[in-house]
KOLKEDREN-500277 format. One record per residue: residue in three letters; x, y, z of N, C-alpha, C, O in turn. Coordinates in steps of 0.1 Angstrom, whole numbers, plus 5000, padded with zeros to 4 digits. Example, Ala and Ser with C-alpha at 12.3 -4.5 7.8 and 13.67 -1.06 7.14 Angstrom:
2
Ala513249435078512349555078513249675078514249675085/Ser512849785071513749895071512950005079513450115080/
This chain:
540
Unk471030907539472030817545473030767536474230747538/Unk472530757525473530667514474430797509475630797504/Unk473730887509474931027502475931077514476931147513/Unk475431017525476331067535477730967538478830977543/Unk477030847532478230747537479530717523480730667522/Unk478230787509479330797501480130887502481330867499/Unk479631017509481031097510482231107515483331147511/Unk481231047530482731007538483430897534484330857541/Unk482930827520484030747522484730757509485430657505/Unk484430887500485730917492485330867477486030897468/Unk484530807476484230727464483830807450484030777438/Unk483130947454482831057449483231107430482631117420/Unk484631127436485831137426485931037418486431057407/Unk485630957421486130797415485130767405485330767393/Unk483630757413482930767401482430837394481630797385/Unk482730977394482631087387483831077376483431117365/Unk484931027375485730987367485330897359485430917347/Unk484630757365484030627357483130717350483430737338/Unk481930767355480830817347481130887336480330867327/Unk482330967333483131057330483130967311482530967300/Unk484330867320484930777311483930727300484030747288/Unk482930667309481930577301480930627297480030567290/Unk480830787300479630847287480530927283479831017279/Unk481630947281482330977267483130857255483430877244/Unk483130747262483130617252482030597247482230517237/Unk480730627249479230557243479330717233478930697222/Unk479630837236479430937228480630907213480330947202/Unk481830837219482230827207481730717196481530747184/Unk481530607199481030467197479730527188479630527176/Unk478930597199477530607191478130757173477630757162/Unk479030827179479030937164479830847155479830877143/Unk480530717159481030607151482430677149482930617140/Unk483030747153484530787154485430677158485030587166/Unk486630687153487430607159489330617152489430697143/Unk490430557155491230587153491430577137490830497130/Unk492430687134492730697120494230597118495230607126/Unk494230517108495430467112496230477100495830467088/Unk497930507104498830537097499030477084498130397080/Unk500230517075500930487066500930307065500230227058/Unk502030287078502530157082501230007083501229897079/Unk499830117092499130017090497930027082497029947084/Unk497830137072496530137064496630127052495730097045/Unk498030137047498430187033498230307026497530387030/Unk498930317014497830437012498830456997499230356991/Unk499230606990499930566980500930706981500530806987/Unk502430696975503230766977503530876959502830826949/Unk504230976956504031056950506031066952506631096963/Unk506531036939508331066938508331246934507631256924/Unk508731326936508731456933510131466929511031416936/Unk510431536916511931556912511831686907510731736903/Unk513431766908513031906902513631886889514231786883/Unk513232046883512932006874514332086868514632056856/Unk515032166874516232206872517532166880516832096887/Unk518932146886519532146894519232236905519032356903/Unk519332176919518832236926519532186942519632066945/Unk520232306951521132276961520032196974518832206976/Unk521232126982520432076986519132136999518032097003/Unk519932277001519032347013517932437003517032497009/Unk517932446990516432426987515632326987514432346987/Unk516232206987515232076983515032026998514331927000/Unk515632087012515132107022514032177024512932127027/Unk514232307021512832427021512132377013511132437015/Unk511932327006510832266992510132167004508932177006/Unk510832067011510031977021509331997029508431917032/Unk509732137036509132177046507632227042506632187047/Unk507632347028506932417020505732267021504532257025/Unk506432207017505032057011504831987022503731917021/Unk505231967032505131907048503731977052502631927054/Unk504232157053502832207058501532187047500432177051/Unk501832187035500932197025499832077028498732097033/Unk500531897024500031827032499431787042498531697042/Unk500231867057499431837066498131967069497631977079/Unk497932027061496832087054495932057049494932127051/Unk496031957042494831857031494131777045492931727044/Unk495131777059494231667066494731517065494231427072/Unk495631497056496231357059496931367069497631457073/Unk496731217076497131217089498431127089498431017084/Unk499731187099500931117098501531087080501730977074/Unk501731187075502131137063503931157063504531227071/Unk504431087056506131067056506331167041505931187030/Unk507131217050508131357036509531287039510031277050/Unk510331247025511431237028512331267016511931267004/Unk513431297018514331347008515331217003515931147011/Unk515231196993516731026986517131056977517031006966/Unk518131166981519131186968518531336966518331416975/Unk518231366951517431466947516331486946516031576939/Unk515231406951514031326950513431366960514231386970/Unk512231376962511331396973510131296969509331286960/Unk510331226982509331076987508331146992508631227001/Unk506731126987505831196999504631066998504131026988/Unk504431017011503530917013502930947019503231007029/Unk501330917016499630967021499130817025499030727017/Unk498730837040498530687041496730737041496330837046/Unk495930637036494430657038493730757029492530757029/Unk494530837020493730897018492730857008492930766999/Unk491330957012489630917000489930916986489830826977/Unk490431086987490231126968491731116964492231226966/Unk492531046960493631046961494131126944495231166942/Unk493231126937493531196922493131336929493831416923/Unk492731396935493031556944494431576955495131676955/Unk494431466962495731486968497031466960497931526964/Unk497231406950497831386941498231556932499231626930/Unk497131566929497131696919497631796928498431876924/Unk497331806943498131916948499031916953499432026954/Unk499731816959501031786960502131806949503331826951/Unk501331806934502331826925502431986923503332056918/Unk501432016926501432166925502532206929502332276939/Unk503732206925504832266927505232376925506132426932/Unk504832446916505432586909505232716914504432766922/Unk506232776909505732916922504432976919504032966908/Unk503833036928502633086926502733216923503433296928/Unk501833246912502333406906500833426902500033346899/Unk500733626904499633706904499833736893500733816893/Unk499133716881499133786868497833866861496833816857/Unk498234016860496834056854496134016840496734006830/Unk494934006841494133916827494434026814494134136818/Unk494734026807494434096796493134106787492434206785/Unk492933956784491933886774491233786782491833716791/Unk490233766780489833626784488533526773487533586767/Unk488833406772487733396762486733226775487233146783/Unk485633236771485133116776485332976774484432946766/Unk486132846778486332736771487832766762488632856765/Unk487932686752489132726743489132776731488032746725/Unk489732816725489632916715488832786702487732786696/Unk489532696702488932576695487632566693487032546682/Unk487032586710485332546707485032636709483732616708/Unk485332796712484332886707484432916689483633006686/Unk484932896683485332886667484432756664483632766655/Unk484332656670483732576665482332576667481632526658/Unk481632646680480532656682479532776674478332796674/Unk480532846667480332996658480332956642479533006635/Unk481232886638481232896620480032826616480032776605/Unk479032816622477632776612476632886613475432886610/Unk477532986618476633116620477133216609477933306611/Unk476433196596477033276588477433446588478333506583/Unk476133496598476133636602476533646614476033746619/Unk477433566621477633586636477233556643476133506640/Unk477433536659477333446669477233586683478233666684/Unk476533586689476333676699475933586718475033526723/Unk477133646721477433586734477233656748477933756748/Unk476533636758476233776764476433696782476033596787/Unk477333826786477833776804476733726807475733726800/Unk476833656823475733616830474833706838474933806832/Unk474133726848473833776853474433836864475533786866/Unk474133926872475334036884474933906891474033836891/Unk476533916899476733846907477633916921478434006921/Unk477133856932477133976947478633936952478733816952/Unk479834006957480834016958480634096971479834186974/Unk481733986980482134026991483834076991484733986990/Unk484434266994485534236996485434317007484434377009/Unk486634327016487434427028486134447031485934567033/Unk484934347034484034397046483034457042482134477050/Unk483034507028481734597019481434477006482234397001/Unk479834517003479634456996479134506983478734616984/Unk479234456973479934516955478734396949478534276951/Unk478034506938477334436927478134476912478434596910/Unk478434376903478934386893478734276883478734166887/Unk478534316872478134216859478634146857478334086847/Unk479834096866480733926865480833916880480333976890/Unk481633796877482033736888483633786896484633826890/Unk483633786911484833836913485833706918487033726922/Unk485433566918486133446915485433366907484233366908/Unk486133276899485233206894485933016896486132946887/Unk486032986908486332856904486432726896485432676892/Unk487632686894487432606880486532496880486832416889/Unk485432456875484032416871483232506869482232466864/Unk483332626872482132686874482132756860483032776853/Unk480132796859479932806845479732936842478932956833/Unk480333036848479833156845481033246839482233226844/Unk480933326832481933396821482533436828482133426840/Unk484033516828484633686835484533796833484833886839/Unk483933776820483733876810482734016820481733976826/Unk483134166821482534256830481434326821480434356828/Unk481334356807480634356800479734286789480134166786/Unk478934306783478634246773479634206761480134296755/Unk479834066759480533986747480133986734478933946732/Unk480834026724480033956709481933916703483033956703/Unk481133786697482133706690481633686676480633606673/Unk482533776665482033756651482933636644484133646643/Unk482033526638483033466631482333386617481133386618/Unk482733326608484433276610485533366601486733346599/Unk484833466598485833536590486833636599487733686593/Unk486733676611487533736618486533696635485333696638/Unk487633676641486833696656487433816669488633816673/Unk486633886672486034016678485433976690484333936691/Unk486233976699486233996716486234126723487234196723/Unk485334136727485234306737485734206754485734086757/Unk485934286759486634226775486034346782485934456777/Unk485934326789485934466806486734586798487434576788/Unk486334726807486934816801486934836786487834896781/Unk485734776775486134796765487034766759486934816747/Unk488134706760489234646749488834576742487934486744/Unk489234596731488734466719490234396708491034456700/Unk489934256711491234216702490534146693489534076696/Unk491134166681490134136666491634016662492734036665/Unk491133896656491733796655491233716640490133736636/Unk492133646633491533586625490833416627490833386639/Unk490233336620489233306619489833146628489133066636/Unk491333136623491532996624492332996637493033086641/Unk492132856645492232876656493832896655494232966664/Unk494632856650496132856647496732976646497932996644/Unk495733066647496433186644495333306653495033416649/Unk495133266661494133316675494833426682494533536685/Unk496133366686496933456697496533396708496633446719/Unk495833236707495033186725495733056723495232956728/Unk497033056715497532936718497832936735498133046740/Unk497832796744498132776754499632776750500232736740/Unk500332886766501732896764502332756774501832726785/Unk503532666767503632516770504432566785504832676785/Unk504632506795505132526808506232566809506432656817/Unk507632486797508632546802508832696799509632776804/Unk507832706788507832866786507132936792506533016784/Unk506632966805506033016815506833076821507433006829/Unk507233216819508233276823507233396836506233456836/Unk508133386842507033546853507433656843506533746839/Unk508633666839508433786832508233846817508633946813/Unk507633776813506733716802505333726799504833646806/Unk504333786791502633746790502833636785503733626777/Unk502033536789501533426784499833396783498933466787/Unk499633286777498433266776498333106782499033006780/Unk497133116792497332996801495632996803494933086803/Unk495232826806493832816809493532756820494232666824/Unk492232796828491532716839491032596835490632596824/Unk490932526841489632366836489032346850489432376862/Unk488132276846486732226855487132126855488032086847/Unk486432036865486631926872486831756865487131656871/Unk486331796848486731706840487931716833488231626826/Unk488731816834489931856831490031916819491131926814/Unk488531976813488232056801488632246803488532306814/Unk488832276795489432396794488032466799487032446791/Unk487832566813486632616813487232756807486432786798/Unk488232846808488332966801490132956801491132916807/Unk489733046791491633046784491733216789490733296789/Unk493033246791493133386795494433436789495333356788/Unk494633566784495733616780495933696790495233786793/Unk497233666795497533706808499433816809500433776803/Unk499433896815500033986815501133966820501133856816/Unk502433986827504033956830503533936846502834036849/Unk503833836858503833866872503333956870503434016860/Unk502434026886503034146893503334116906503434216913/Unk503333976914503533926927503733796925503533726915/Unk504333746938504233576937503933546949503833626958/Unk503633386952503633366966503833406981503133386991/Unk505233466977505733526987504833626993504933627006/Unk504133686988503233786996502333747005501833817013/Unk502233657004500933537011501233577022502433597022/Unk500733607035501233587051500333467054500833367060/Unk498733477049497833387053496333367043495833457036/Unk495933257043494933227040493633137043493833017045/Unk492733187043491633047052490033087043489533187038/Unk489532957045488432947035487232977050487532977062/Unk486233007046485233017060483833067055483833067043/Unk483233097058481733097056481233237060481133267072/Unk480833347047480133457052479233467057478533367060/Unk478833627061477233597068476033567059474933567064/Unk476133557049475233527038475433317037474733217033/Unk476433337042476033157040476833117031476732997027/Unk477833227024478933147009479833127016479833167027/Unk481033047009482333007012482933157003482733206992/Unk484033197017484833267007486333227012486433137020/Unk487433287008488433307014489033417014489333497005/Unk489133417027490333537031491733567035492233507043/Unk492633717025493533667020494133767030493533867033/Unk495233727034496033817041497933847034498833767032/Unk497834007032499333987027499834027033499234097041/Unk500833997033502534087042502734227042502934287032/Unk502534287056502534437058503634487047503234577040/Unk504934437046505534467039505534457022506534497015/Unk504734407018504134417009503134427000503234406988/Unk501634497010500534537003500734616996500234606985/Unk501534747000502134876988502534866976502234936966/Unk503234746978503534716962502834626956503134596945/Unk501734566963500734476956499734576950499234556939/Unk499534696959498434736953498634856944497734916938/Unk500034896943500734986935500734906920500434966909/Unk500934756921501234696907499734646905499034686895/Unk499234576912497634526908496034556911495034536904/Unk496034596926494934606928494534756918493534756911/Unk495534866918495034976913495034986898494335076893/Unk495734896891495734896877494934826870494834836858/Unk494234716881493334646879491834706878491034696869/Unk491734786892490634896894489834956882488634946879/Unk491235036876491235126870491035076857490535146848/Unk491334956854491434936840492334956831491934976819/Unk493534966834494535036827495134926817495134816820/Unk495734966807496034886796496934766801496934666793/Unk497634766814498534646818497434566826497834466831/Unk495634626827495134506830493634566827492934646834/Unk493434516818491934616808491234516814490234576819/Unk491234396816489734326824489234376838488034386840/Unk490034406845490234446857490134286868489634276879/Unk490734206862491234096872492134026874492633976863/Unk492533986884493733916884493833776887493133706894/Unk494633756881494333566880495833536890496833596894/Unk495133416892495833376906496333226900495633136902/Unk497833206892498433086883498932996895499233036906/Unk499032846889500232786898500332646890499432566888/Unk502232616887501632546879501232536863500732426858/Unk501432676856501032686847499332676845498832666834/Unk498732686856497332706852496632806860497032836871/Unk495332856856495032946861493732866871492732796869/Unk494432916883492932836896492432976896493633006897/Unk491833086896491133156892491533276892492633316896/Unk490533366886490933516883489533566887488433566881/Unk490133606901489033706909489233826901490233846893/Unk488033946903487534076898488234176905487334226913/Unk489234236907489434366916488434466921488334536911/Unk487634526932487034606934487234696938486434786934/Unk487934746945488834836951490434876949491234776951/Unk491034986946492234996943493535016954494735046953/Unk493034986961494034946975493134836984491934806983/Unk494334806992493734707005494634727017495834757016/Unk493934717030494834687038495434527038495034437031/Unk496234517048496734377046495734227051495934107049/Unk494834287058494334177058492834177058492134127066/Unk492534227050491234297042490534277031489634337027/Unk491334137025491134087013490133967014490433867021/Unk488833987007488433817006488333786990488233876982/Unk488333676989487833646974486633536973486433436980/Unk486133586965484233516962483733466952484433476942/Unk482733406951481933426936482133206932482733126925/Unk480733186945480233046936480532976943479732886943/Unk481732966952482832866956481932786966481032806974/Unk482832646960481832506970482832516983483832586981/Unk482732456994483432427006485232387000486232437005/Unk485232316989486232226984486532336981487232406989/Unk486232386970487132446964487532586971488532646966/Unk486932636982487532736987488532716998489332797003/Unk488332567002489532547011490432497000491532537005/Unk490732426987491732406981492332546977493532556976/Unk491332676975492232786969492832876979493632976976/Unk492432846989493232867003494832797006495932857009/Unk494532647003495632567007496832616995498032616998/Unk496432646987497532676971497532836973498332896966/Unk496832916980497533036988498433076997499133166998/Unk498132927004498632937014500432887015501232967020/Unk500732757010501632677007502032656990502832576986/Unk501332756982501732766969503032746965503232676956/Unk504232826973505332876967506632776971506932756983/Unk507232726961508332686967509632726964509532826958/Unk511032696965512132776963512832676949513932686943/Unk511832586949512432496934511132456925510132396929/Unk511232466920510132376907510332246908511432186906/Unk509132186913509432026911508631896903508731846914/Unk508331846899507731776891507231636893508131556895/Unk505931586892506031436897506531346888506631356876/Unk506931236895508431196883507631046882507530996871/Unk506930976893505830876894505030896905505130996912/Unk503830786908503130746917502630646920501730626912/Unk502930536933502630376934501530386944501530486951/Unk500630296948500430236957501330176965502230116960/Unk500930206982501330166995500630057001499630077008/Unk501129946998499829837006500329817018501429857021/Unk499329747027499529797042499129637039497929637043/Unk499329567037499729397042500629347052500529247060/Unk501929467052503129407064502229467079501929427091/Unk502029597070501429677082500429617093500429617105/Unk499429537083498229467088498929377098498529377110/Unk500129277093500529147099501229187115501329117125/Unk501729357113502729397120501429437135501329397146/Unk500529537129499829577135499229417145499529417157/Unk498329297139497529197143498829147154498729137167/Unk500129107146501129067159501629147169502529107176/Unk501229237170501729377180500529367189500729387201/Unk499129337184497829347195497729177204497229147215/Unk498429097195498528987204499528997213499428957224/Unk500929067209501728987220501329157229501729167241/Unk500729257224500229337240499029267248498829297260/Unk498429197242497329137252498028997259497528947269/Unk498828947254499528827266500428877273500628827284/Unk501329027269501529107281501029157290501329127301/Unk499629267285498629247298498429147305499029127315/Unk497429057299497728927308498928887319498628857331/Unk499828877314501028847325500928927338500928897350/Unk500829087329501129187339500029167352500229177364/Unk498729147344497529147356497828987363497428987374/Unk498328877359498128787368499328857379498928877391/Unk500628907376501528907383501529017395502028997406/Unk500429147390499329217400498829137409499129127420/Unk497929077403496929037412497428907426497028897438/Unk498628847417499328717426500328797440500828737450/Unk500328907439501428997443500829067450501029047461/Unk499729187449499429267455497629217460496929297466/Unk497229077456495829047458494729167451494929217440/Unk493629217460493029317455493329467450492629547442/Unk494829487457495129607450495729567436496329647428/Unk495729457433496329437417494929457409494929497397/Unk493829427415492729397410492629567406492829597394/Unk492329667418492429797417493429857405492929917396/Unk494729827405495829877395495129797376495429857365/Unk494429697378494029657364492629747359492429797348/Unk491629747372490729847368491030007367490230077360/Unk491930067373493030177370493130207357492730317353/Unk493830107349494430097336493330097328493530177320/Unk492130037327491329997322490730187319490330247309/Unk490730227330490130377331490530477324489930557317/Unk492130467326492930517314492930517300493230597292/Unk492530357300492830267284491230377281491530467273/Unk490330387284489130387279488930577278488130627270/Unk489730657287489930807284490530847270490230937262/Unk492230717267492830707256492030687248491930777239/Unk491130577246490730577233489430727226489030777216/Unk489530737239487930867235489330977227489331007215/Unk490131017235490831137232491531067215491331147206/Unk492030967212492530887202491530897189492030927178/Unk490230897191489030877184489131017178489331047167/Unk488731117192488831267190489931307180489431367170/Unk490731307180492131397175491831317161491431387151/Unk491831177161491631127146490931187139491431217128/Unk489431237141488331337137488731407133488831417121/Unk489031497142489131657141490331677140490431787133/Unk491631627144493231667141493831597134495031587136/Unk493231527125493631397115494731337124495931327120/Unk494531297132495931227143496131067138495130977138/Unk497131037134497030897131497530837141498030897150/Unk497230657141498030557150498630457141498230387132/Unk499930477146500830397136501330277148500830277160/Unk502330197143502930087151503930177160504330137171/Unk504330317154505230357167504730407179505230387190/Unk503130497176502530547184502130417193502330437205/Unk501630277188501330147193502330107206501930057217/Unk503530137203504730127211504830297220506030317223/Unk504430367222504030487233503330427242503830417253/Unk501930367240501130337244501630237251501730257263/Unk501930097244502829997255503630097266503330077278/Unk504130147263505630207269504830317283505330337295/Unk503930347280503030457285502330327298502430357310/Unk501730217297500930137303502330087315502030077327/Unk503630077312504530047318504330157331504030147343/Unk504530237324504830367334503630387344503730467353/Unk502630337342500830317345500830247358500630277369/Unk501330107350501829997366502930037375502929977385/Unk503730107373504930137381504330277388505230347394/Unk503030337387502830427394501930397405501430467414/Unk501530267402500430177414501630107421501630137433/Unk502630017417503929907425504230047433504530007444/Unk504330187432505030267439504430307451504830327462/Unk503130297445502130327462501830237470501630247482/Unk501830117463501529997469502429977478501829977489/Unk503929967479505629957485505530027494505829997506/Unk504530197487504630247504503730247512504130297522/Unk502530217512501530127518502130017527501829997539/Unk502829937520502929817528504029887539503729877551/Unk505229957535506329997543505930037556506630017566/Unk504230137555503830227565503330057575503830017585/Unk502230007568501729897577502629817582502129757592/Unk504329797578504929687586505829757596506529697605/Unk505629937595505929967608505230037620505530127627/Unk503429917618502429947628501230027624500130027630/Unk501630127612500030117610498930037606499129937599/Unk497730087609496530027602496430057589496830157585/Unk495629947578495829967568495330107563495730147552/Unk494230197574493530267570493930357571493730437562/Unk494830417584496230507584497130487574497430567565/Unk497530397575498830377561498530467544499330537538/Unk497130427541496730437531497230617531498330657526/Unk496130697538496130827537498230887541498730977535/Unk498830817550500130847552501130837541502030907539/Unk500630727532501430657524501030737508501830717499/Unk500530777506499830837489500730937493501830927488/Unk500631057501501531187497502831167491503231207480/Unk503331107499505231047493504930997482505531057473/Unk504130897479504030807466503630897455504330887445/Unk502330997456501731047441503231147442503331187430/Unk504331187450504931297450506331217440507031257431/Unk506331127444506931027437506730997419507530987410/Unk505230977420504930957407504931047400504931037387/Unk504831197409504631347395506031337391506231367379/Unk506731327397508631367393508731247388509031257376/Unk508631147391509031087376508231027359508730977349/Unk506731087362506131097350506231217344505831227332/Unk506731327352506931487345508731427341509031467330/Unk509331387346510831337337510131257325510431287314/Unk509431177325508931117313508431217306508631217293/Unk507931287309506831437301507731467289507731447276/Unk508731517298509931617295511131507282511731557274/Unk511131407283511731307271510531317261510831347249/Unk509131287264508231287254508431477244508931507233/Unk507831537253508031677247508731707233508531747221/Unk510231647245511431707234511831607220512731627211/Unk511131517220511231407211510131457203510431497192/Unk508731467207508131527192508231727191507431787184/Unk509131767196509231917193511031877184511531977178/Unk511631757182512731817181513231697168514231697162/Unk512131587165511731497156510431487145509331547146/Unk510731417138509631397126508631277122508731167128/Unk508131287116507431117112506731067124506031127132/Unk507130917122506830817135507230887150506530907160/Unk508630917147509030917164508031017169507831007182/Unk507231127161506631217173505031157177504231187185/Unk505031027163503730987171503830897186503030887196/Unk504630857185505630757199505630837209505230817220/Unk506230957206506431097217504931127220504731147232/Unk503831137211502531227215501831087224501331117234/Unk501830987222501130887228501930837242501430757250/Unk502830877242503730817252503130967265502630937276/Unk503231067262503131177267501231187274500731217286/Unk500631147262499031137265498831057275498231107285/Unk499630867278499130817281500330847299499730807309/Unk500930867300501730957308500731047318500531017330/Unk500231157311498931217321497931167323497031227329/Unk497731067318496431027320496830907331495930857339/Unk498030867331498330787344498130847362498030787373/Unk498330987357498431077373497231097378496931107389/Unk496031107362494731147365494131017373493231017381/Unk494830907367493730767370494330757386493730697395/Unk495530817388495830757399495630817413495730777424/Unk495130967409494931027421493231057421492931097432/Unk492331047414491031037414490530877411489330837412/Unk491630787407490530647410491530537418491130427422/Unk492730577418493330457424493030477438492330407446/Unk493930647441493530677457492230647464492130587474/Unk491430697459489730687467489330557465488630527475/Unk489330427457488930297456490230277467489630217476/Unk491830287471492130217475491730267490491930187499/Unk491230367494491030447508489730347512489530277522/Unk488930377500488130287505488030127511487430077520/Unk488830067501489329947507489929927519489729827526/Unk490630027523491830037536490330067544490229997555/Unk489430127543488230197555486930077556485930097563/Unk487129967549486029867549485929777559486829687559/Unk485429767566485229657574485429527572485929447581/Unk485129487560485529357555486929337554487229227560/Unk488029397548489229427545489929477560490729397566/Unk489629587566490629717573491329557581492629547580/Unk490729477587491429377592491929257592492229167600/Unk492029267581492829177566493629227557493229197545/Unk494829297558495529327551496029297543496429357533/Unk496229077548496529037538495929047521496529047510/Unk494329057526493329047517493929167506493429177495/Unk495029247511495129347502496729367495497329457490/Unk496929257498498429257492499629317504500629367500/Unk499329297512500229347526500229287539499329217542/Unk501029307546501429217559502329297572503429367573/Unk501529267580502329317590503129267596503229307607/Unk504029147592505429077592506129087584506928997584/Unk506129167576507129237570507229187557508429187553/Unk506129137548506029057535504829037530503729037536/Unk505028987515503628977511503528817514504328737515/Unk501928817515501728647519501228617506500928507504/
């Protein structure tokens, strides 16, 4: 009896929406999610970037964009890129490890593929120093094979084919011996051996200084570990690629359970990637006797994976060997966003305190809540119980926004700033004016003779037909404001737009059926007044 009388009377929808609502607010509540909040109101710290040569201004455009995607990469949410003068402003509001976001933001330099020549473990300093108390020599030997995943087949070989900076394992593809202190004797992959004298000054492993990092140049450049200690120094060979080849990169989880990343190059360019390095690398050939290639940026080497194969297709490439979650999505992101069209340099970096923010934000939640307020007495004084309906409406909405708000924070680093704050106001406007529209024509139908229970069903088609055309005109200003703006304004555009559909949803699955119901109650159908309406042509 009770399922029969709920159906006929429409209620259905309504609470399947409520239910909806309120066990996806206890799902967010309970995983403890909740909004990420911006620059404006969290603080956070900004990063001056200057180049380091003269530089026109439509590169120091493309250099913004290059570091725009890079950052919104890392997962900071709502961060401001801005250009003042010759300078590039980049502000991170919230972020955890801010000495990592820091370091790669600065990572400005082009990214360049250079074959290893040499490589030694640490710096030439401390393997000399860890050796001259060895009167007859010091004997150093690779680690154990380590399992490599490339293009889909899997490769055993006596190094590593990445080795991320921390990590403790050699590059070296054969067995090492290092004689010293009277001369030191390095064997590398392929057999090459460079015989060196004793003192480190005269090594040939001096680090080459940045401005002399030429691409077309060998230099000698080192990786460091997470303490910023030299883990291996490499003598490294002239380019044979740069960033540019990059089409794509993404870090992800083999079926074995490692992090790897996989590299995708530009159809137009695998031919000559694998003409200059994969094959000469392979092979061992004097322009790259280790057989790996190191992957610089920056002046430093983030690693020198192993070559295993002497061609690739374009998107056939993974690179492996140790990598933590971090570090294979950081050697992705500097794959990915490596390259820019200027060299730029960090010039400082301050802290962003979010004190105005705080005061801006606390006085923005007060004067919206004596707004609501107003709005709901001026409902309720005006339309009686359908005001009551239009405030539980909103409430339905308010509580879908925050789940979806919560969500995107999580998982789409979505921030809420004071502008998106003002969408939302602006969005609740448009919320109430899509209940005053049905309401108007509700009453119009009842003051010329219908019942409120006819009226109801006569009156919604014109009205929701009403509210789609003018919240799809709202759509259509939101859209083109964050498709055709930056910063703030598109968070104003995406909240304005969110809470926009979510006004059509509240109003045709919970305004309509609670108000049908009301118009079909016995207590009401013959009190219209009771409902904010009159059949004398006014509200009482």
């Amino acid at each position: 009896m009770m399922r029969g009388r709920l159906k006929r009377s429409g209620l259905r929808p309504m609470w399947g929406l409520v239910v909806l609502t309120v066990g996806l607010l206890v799902a967010v509540l309970v995983s403890g999610w909740g909004p990420k909040l911006g620059l404006d109101l969290e603080g956070g710290f900004a990063v001056t970037l200057q180049p380091i040569d003269d530089a026109s201004e439509d590169l120091l455009d493309q250099s913004i964009e290059v570091i725009r995607s890079r950052v919104d990469a890392l997962g900071v949410a709502e961060p401001e890129i801005t250009r003042q003068g010759s300078t590039i402003e980049v502000s991170l509001p919230g972020v955890t490890d801010r000495e990592r976001a820091r370091e790669l933001v600065g990572q400005t330099a082009e990214l360049r593929f250079r074959p290893v020549l040499t490589a030694l473990p640490g710096s030439i300093e401390d393997l000399l120093a860890s050796t001259t108390t060895a009167a007859e020599g010091a004997t150093t030997t690779a680690p154990e094979e380590t399992t490599t995943t490339v293009a889909g087949e899997t490769t055993t070989s006596g190094g590593v084919s990445g080795q991320a900076a921390g990590g403790s394992a050699t590059p070296f593809q054969d067995e090492t011996t290092t004689t010293v202190p009277a001369e030191t004797t390095t064997t590398a992959s392929g057999g090459t051996t460079t015989t060196t004298s004793g003192e480190p000054g005269e090594t040939g492993f001096e680090l080459t200084p940045r401005e002399e990092d030429v691409a077309e140049e060998p230099v000698t450049l080192a990786e460091y570990d997470d303490a910023g200690e030299v883990a291996f120094t490499y003598q490294l060979g002239p380019a044979v690629a740069t960033g540019q080849i990059v089409a794509d990169a993404r870090a992800q989880l083999d079926p074995t359970g490692q992090w790897i990343v996989n590299l995708e190059i530009k159809g137009s360019d695998i031919g000559a990637f694998n003409t200059d390095a994969a094959s000469p690398c392979f092979s061992r050939s004097p322009t790259c006797p280790s057989g790996q290639l190191a992957i610089v940026l920056d002046s430093r080497v983030v690693m020198a994976p192993t070559i295993q194969q002497p061609s690739y297709e374009p998107d056939q490439i993974s690179i492996s060997g140790s990598l933590t979650e971090g570090e294979a999505k950081d050697l992705a992101l500097v794959l990915r966003y490596g390259s820019l069209p200027v060299a730029l340099e960090i010039q400082q970096t301050r802290e962003v305190s979010a004190t105005l923010g705080s005061d801006s934000m606390r006085a923005g939640i007060v004067s919206g809540l004596v707004g609501l307020a107003l709005v709901a007495l001026y409902m309720i004084g005006f339309y009686r119980l359908l005001g009551v309906v239009a405030i539980l409406s909103l409430a339905v909405s308010a509580g879908l926004l925050w789940v979806i708000i919560a969500w995107m924070g999580e998982t789409r680093d979505l921030a809420l700033t004071l502008a998106g704050i003002t969408g939302i106001i602006v969005s609740i406007g448009v919320a109430v004016d899509s209940n005053v529209v049905f309401y108007e024509n509700l009453k119009e139908e009842v003051w010329r003779g219908r019942t409120a229970r006819s009226a109801v069903t006569a009156s919604f088609g014109s009205a929701f037909s009403t509210i789609v055309k003018a919240n799809v005109a709202t759509l259509i200003g939101a859209v083109l404001l964050y498709l055709l703006t930056v910063g703030s304004v598109r968070g104003f555009a995406l909240f304005l737009a969110i809470g926009t559909v979510l006004d059509m949803i509240a109003s045709y699955w919970f305004m309509r059926p609670l108000v049908l119901w009301l118009a079909r109650s016995r207590r009401f159908a013959h009190r219209p007044h009771l409902l904010g309406v009159s059949t004398t042509g006014g509200a009482e």
